[in-house]
LUMGU-962734 format. One record per atom (N, C-alpha, C): x, y, z. Coordinates in steps of 0.2 Angstrom, whole numbers, padded with zeros to 4 digits, always signed. Layout:
BEGIN
XYZ ...
END
This chain:
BEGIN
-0071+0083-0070 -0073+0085-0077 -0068+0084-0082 -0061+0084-0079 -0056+0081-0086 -0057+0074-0089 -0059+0070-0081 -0059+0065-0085 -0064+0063-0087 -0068+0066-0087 -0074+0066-0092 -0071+0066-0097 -0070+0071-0100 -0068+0074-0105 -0063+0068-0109 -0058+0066-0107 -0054+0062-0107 -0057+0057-0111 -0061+0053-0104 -0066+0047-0105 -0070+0049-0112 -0074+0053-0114 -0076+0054-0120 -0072+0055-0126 -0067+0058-0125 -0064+0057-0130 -0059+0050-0133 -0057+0047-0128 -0055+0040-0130 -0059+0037-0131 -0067+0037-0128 -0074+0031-0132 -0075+0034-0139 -0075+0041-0140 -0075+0042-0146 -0070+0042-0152 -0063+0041-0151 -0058+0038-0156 -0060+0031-0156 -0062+0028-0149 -0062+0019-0150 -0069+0019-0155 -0074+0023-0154 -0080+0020-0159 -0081+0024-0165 -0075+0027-0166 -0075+0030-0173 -0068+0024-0179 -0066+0022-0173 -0063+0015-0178 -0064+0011-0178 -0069+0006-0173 -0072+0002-0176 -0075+0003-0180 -0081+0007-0179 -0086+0010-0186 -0083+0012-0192 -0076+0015-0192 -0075+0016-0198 -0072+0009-0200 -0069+0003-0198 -0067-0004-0199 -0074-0006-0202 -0079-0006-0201 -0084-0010-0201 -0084-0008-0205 -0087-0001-0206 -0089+0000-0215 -0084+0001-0219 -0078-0001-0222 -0072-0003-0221 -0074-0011-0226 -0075-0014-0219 -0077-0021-0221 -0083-0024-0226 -0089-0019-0223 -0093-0022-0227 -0092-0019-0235 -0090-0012-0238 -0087-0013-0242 -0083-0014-0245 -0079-0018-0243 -0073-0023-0244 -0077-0029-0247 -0081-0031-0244 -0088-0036-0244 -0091-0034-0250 -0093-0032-0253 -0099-0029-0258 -0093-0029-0265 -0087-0024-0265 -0084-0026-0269 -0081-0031-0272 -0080-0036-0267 -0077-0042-0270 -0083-0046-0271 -0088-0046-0271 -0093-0049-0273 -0095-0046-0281 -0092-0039-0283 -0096-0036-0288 -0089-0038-0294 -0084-0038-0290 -0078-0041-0294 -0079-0049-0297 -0081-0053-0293 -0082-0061-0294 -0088-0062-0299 -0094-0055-0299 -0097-0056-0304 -0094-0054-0311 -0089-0049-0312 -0087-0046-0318 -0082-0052-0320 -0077-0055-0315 -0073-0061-0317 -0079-0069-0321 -0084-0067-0317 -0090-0073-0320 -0093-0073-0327 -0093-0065-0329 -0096-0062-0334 -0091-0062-0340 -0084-0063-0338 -0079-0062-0342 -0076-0068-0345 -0079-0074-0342 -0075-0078-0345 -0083-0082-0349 -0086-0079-0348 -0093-0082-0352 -0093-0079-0359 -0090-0073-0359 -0088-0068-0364 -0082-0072-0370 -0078-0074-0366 -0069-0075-0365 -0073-0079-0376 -0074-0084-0372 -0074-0089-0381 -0074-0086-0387 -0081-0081-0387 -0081-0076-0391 -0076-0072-0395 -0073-0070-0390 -0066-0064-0392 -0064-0068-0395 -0061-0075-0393 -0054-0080-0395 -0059-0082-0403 -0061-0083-0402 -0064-0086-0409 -0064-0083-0416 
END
């Protein structure tokens, strides 16, 4: 029974960090995609200002 106990508690630190990497990553993902549009949207703008 301990090592049950054991056994599920190490599967669950192990699948609570992948999962938290994952989602981690895909928001890692999504941000820099939302960043690349404000960087693309800034320099369409850019001329404007300077003018």
């Amino acid at each position: 029974m301990t090592y049950l106990f054991i056994g599920m508690t190490v599967g669950g630190i192990i699948g609570f960090t992948v999962g938290g990497l994952a989602a981690a990553f895909k928001a890692a993902i999504k941000e820099i995609e939302r960043l690349d549009k404000e960087v693309s949207d800034a320099h369409k703008i850019d001329p404007i200002i300077k003018g």
